[in-house]
N, C-alpha and C positions, 0 to 999 in steps of 0.2 A: 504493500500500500504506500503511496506517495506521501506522505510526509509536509505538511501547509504550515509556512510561517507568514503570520502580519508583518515581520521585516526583515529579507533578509541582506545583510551586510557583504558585502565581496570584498577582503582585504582585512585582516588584523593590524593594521597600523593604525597611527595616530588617528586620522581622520575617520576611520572606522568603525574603532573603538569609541570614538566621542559621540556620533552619531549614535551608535548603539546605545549609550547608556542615555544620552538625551532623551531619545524617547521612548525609554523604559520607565527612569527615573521620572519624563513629563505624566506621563501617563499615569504613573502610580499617584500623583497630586490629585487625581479625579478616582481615586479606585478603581482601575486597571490596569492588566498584569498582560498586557498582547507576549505573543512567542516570538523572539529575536533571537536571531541566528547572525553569528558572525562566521564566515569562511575562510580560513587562510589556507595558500598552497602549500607556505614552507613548515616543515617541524616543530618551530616559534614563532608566539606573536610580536609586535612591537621593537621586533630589531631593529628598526633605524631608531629608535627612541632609545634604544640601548648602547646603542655606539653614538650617540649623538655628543657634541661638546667633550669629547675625548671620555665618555663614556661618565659626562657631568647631566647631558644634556640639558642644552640650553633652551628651556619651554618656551621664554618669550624674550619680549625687549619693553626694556622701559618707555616706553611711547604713549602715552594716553589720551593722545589726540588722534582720533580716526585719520583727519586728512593727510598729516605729518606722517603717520604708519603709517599710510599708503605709498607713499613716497621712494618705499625701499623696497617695490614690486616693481621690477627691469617691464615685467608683462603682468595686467593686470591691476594694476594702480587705480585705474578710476573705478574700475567694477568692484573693487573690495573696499573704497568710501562707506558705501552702505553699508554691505555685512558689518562693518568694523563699528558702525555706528547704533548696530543692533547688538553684537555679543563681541567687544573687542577685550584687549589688554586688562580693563578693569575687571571684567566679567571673569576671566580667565583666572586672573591672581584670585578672586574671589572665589573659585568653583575650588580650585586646589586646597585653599586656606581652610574652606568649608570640610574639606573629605583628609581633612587633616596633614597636609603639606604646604611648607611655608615655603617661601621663592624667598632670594637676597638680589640685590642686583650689585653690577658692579658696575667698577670702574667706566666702561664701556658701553654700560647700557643695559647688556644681557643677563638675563636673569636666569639663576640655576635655585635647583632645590637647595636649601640650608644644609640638609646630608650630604652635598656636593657628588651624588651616587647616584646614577638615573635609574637603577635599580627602582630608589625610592617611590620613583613618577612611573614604571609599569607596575609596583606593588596596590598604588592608588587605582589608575586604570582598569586592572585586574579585579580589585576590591569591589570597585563599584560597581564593576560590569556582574560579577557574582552576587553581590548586596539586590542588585536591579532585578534578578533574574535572567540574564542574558546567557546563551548555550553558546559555546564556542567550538568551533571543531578545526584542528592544524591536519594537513595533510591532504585537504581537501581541496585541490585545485577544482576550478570552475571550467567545463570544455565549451561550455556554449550558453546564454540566454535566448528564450524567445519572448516576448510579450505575446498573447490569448488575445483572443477577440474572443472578450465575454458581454455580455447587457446586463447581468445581476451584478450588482456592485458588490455585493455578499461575498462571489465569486475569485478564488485569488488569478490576481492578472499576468504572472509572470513566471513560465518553467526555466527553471535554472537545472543543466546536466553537468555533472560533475564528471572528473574522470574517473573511466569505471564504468559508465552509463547509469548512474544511481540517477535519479529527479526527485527535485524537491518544484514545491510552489511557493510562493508570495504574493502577499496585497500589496508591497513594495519592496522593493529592491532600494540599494545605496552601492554602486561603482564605487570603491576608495581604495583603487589598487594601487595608487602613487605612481607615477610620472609613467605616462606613455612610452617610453624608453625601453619597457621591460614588456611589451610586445600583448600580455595578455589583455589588459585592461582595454586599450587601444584596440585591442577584437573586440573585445564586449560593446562596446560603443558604438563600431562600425554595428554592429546585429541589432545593437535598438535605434539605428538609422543616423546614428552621428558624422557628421565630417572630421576631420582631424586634423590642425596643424601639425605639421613635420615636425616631430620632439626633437630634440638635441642636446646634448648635453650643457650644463651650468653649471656655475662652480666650483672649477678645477682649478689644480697648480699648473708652472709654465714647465715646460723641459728646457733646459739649459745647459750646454756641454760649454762652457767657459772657463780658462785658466786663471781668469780673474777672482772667479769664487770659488774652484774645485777646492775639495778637503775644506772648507771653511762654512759646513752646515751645519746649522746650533746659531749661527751669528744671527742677530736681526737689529734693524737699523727699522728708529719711527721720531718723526714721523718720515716717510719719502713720498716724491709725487714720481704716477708711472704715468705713460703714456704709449701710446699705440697710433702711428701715424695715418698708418693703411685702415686704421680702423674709425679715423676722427675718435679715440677714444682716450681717457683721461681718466683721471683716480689717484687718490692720494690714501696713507695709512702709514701701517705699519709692515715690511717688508721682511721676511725671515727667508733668509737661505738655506736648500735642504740641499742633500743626498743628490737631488735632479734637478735640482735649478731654483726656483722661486714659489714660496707662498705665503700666506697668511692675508688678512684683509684688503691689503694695495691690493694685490693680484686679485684674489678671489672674488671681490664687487668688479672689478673689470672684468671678471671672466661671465661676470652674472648680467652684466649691462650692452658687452658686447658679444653673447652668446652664439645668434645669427652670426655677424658678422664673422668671429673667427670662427666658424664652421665653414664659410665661405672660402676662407683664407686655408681651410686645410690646418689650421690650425700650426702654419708656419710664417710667421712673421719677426719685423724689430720690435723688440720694447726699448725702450727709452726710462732711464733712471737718474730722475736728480734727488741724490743721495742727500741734500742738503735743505731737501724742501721747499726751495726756493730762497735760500738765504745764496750773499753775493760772496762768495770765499775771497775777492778780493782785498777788500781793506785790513782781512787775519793776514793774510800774505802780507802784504804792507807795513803792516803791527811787527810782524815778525822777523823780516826784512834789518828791523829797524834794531829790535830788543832782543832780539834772540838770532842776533846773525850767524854765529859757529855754529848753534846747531843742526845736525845732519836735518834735512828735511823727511827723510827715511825714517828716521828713531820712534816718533809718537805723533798719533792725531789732534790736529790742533782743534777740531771739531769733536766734542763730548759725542756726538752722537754713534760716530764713524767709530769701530774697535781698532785696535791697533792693526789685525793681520788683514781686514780688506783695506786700511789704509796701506799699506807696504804694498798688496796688492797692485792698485790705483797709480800710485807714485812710480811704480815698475812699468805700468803700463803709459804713462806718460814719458817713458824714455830717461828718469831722471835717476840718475850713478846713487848708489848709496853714500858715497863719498860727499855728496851734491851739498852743500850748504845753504841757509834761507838768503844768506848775505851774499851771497855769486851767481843764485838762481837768474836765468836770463828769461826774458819774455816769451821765447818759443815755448820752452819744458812748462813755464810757468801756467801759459794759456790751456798746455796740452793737459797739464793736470787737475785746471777750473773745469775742461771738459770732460775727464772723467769723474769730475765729482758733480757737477749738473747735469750732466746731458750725456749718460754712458749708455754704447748701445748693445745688446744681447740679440742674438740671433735663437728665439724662441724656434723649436723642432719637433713641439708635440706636447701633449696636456697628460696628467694625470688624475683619477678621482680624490679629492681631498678625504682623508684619514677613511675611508671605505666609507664617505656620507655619499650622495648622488642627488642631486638636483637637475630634473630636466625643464626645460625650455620647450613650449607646444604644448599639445594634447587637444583638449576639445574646447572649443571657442566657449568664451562668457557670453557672446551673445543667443548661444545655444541652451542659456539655461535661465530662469529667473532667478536671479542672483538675491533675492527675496527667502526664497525658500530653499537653494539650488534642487530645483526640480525641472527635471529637462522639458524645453519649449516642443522637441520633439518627439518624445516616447513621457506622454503621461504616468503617473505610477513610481517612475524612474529618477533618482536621483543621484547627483555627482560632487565629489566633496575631494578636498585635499588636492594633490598635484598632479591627479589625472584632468584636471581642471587646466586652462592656458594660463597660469596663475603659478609665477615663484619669484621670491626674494631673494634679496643679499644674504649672506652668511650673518647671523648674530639674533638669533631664533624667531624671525620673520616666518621662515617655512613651516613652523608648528604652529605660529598662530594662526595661520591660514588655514591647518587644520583643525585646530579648535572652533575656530570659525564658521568653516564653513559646513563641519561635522555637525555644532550644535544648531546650526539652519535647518538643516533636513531630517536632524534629528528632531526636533520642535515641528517643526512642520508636519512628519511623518506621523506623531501623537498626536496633535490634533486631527486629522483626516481618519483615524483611526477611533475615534471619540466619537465624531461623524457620523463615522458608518455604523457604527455599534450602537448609535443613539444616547 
């Protein structure tokens, strides 16, 4: 016998889960208990939540002005004004504090659990989706959706096959398989009639085969401004050299801003790095020229921010002797080494995914859904939440509020409709 849930979930991630418990949790404020089902393919639920923020994850960001959060959506920016002015930042800090998890922010903005353990934030998750009555099943990949053509509204509208050829039914569905990228979700969508922008990948690191930085990962230099010419693209931060070339914020909002673009590019291009953030290294030259003429220009960086070995670096590649003193330095070496500290170029040869997170770029148009409720304009019944949405941010937990976000829309919306029909 087929097996009928009032909701069923496709995806054990964030935005899944949120959905789930939204409108289990709504529903039980009016005295009912509808059957929700969440689906996950893999083993475990909530892995990107687990590995997220080096395994702090970082749930949100300190923003609590809708339109300013918006702002840190490369795609989707205007369409998530709303949502965000329905269930944003505030709501969020609020729902966690509630189910007994306190957020800190920092420095930066980002806000992690107080246990600094993302542990902590699937243990809440988990909790409530169990507290709510929500069934969960891992292993169950999804092979295909169809929506019913039924006229009893009573009737559930939607057979989900699993693989295996098991069927289940639903009064609704929630798509929240996370970024188009990973091939299944983006079939489900095509099957309940969606179009798709081309996903692609978002914020990655840069590859970098350079003598200038090699053996000198762990270094990081902030603030720097990067730039990208072939890409009109620009960004500033904080810059950390790895193992492959460059990451951390500079790079990573570049990579999230200009995502099309370096897909375009092949994902081989120059960056451009002034190490100095826009400050004029001239008049230190000058300074030093004067007061510190013996010593070697080689020895130490006259810039706090610069560490001593990519300055030697820098100073190598400007062509200037170790011998070189501030007091003999001539205007050639001198210019050559204001330009590798402004304006140094890297021949970028390829991306890597930052710390096993993944962020895609595409999926299914905002104007394909009511960003109200996210309930699809074209398969009624159907809803789409998180990053199978054209919908992602910068690094600095933008992508989780989007699915806190846009999970508690359709999970709200999903309990009322359900109230509805039940009378």
């Amino acid at each position: 016998m087929t097996e009928t849930f009032d909701l069923i979930v496709i995806g054990g991630g964030a935005a899944g889960f949120y959905a789930a418990i939204t409108c289990a949790e709504q529903s039980a404020l009016y005295g009912a208990s509808p059957r929700v089902l969440i689906l996950e393919k893999s083993p475990r639920v909530l892995d990107k939540v687990r590995i997220s923020g080096g395994g702090r994850c970082n749930v949100t960001h300190h923003c609590f002005d809708p339109k300013r959060m918006a702002t840190n959506y490369p795609r989707g920016d205007k369409a998530l004004i709303g949502p965000l002015h329905r269930f944003g930042v505030t709501e969020t800090v609020a729902w966690f504090n509630d189910h007994g998890l306190t957020l800190k922010t920092e420095a930066d903005g980002r806000m992690f659990p107080t246990t600094d353990n993302s542990q902590s934030v699937i243990d809440v998750l988990r909790g409530a989706a169990d507290a709510a009555g929500v069934n969960v099943r891992t292993r169950a990949a999804v092979r295909s959706i169809e929506a019913l053509e039924v006229s009893d509204p009573t009737h559930p509208r939607f057979e989900v096959t699993l693989r295996g050829d098991a069927t289940l039914r639903a009064h609704h569905v929630v798509l929240a398989t996370g970024g188009a990228r990973s091939g299944g979700g983006a079939e489900l969508a095509r099957q309940l009639g969606h179009r798709l922008i081309e996903p692609v990948p978002s914020l990655f690191t840069f590859h970098v085969d350079d003598w200038r930085i090699r053996d000198l990962q762990g270094l990081a230099v902030d603030p720097v401004a990067v730039r990208i010419d072939e890409a009109n693209l620009k960004n500033e931060g904080p810059l950390l050299i790895t193992h492959r070339g460059f990451s951390a914020p500079a790079i990573l909002k570049l990579s999230a801003w200009g995502a099309r673009a370096l897909h375009e590019l092949d994902y081989t291009f120059t960056l451009s790095v002034d190490w100095l953030h826009g400050e004029d290294p001239a008049p230190t030259f000058a300074a030093l020229r004067k007061e510190a003429g013996t010593r070697h220009v080689h020895t130490r960086s006259p810039f706090d921010a610069i560490p001593k070995r990519l300055w030697q670096r820098l100073v190598a590649a400007a062509r200037i002797d170790e011998q070189q003193t501030w007091a003999t330095l001539q205007a050639g070496p001198r210019d050559a080494l204001i330009a590798q500290l402004t304006d140094a170029r890297f021949k970028v040869t390829g991306k890597s995914t930052h710390k096993d997170e993944f962020v895609t770029a595409g999926g299914v148009p905002t104007d394909d859904v009511d960003m109200r409720t996210m309930e699809s304009r074209i398969c009624p019944g159907a809803f789409i939440a998180g990053e199978l949405l054209d919908v992602d941010g910068v690094t600095g937990g933008f992508n989780f509020q989007n699915a806190w976000t846009t999970g508690h829309l359709a999970g709200t919306a999903i309990a009322l409709s359900l109230l509805e029909r039940t009378g």
